[in-house]
N, C-alpha and C positions, 0 to 999 in steps of 0.2 A: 253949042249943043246945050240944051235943058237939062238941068239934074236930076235924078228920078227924084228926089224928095219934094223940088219947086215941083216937077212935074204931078206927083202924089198932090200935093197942095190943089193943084190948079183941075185937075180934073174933081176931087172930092169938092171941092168949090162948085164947079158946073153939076155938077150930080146934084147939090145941094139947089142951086138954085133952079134944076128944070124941076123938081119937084115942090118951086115954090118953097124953097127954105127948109125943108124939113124934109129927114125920111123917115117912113116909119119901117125903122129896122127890129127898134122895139119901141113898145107902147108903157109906161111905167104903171105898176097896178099901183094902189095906195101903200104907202109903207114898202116897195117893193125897191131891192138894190138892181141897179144895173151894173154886170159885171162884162169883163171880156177876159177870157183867158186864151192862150197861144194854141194849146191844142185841144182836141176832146178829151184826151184824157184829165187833163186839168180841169177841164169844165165840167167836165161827171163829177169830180171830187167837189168841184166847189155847190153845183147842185144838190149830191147829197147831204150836203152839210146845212147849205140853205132852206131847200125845199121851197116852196111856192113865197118865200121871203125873196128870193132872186130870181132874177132874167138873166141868163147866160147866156153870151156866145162864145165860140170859138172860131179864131181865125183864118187857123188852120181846117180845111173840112175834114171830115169824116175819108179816111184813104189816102188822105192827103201827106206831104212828106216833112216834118218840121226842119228838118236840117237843112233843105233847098229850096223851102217857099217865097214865094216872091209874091206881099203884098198885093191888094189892089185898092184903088181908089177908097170903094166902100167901107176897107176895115179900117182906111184913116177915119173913117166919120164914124165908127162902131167908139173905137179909142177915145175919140174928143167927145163920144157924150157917153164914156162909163163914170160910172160912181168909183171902181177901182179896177185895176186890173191884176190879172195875174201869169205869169209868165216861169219856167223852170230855171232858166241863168244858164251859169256854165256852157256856154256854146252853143247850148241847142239851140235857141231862138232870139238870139241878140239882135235881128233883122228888126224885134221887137221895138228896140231903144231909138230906131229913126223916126219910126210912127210917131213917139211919144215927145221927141221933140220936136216933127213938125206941124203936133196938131195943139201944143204946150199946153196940152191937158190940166187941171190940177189935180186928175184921182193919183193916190196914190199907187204904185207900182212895187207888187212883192213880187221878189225872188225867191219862189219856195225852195231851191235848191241848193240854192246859194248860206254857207254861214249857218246849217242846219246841225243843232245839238245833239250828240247821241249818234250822228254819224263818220264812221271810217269812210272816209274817199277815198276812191280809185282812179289810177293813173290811167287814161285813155293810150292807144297804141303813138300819139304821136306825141306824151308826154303831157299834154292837157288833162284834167279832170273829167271823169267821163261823166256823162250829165242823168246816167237813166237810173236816178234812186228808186223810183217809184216801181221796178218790177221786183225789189225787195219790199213785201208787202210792209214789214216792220217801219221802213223806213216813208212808206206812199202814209201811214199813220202820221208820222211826222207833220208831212203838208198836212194832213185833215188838222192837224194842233192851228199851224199856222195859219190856216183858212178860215178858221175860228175867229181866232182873236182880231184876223184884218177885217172879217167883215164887223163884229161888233164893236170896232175902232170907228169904222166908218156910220155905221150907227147903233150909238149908244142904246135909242130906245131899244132895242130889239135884242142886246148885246145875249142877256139872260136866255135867251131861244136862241142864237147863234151857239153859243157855246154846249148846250143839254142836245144841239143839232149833231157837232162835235163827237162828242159824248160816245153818245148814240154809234154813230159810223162808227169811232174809232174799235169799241167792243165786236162790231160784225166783223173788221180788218183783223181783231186779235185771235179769232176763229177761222177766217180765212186763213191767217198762218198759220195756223195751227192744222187745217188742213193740206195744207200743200206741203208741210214736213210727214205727214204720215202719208200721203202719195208720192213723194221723190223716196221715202225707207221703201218702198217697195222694189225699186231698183239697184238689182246685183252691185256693188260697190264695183266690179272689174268692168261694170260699162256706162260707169258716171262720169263718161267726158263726152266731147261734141263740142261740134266745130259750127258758129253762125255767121251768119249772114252779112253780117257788121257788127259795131262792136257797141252789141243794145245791151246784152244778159250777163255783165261781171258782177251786179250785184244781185243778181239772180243765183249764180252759180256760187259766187260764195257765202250767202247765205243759206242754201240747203242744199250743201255738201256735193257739186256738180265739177266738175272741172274743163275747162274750153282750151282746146287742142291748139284754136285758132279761129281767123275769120277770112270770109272769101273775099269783100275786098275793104281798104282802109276804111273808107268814109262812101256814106252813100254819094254816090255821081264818080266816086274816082275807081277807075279801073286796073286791076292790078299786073303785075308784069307777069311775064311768062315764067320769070325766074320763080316770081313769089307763087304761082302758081303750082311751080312744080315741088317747091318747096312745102307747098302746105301740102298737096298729093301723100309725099313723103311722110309727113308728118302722122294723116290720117291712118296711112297704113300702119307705122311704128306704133303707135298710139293703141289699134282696134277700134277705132271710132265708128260707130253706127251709123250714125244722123249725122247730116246737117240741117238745121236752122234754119229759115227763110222766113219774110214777111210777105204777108199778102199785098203790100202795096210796089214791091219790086219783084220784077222780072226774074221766074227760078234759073233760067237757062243756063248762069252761069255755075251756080252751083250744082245744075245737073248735070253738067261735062264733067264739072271735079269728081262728084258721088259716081259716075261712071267707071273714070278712072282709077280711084279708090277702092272700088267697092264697097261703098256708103251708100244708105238710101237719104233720099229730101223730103221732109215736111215744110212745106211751102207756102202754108197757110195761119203761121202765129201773126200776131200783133203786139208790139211793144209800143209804138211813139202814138199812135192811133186807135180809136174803136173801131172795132165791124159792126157788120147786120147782127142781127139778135142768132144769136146767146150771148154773143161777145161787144153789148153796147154799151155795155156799163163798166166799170174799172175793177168789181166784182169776176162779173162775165168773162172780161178779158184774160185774168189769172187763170179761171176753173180753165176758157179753152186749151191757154197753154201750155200749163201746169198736164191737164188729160194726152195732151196729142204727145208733150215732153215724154211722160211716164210711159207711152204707147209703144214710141219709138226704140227706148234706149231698154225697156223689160224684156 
């Protein structure tokens, strides 16, 4: 049997060569970086910082699921010809690290997530580090630092606009926090819990005073037992929990059996690991949606 990585090899090979050696995935402007980052939302953050100084992709598409994606051919050939890449760590996209050693790129490869100063980690449910800093806006500021300084690593000339790019974002994020703590004071303190989807929002909730009851199930693709189901039921109820949490790229149904039997209603339309369609296509967007529909639910 083939390995998927020869495999990945061997097809991104043939892809290369029916197009005569080249694809044009992207075209490089003059002075322009070529980046690849794992999700969109990574690659919002790295656009706004760059601006028309970067070419961006994302590997992950738009809806698409980072915890369960499965490469294809193409993004090996996006990876072998970025200028750098960038990638969150901690678990979420370590599918990442076969690409990059079997296309033995030399861009460099940041883990924004990873080794990040100024922040408290949290323990994921199955004892791992949970990997979703970036919906603590304070902490997605962080990456904006780090996105900075790797692109201006990777060029110098430019470094001085990379960094006032930086800058720039970082002040709009420290208003964006700033409002998302005056839209969660809006909500009764006796119905600041909720229960998600999976386990996207710990540094969401401990950052502006939320508390989570629980999740519907461990990890996205695994299904949970009937026990833990009725166990969270139980829970929901003890608790008073209003909402459940749900992402628009997974299936509410099962969270709608639970909020039935609870007596919870489903918002089934946030975004954490990915962008939506406009309001919510920017990392900006993304907060206001669900920081709004958050505040909607639980007032």
């Amino acid at each position: 049997m083939i390995g998927r990585s020869f495999a990945l090899v061997l097809a991104a090979g043939l892809l290369l060569a029916a197009c005569g050696g080249t694809i044009d995935l992207a075209t490089n402007a003059p002075g322009e970086v070529r980046v690849v980052a794992t999700t969109t939302v990574l690659a919002d953050l790295v656009a706004q910082v760059g601006g028309a100084r970067v070419r961006v992709d994302s590997l992950v598409p738009r809806g698409g699921e980072a915890h369960t994606f499965d490469p294809r051919p193409s993004d090996l050939v996006k990876v072998a010809r970025a200028d750098l890449v960038f990638m969150n760590g901690l678990g979420l996209d370590d599918w990442l690290t076969g690409l990059v050693a079997d296309t033995g790129t030399a861009a460099p490869v940041v883990r924004l997530g990873e080794n990040l100063p100024g922040v408290t980690y949290l323990a994921g449910r199955g004892g791992e580090t949970n990997p979703h800093l970036w919906l603590n806006v304070a902490y997605a500021r962080r990456y904006v630092e780090r996105i900075g300084e790797a692109l201006a690593g990777v060029d110098p000339a430019q470094a001085a606009a990379f960094r006032a790019g930086a800058a720039a974002y970082e002040a709009r994020l420290d208003r964006l926090d700033g409002w998302v703590r005056s839209m969660i004071a809006t909500i009764p303190e006796k119905n600041r819990a909720f229960v998600s989807f999976h386990d996207a929002l710990p540094y969401f909730a401990a950052a502006y005073g939320l508390r989570i009851v629980g999740v519907v199930v461990p990890a996205p693709g695994q299904d949970p037992s009937a026990g833990e189901v009725a166990d969270l039921i139980a829970a929901i109820r003890a608790a008073g929990v209003k909402a459940i949490f749900s992402e628009s790229q997974f299936s509410p149904e099962l969270a709608q059996a639970v909020a039935r039997e609870a007596g919870a209603t489903v918002v089934a339309d946030l975004y954490t690991d990915t962008l939506g369609d406009p309001p919510a296509d920017t990392y900006e967007g993304l907060i206001r949606w669900d920081v709004e529909r958050i505040v909607a639910a639980l007032r």
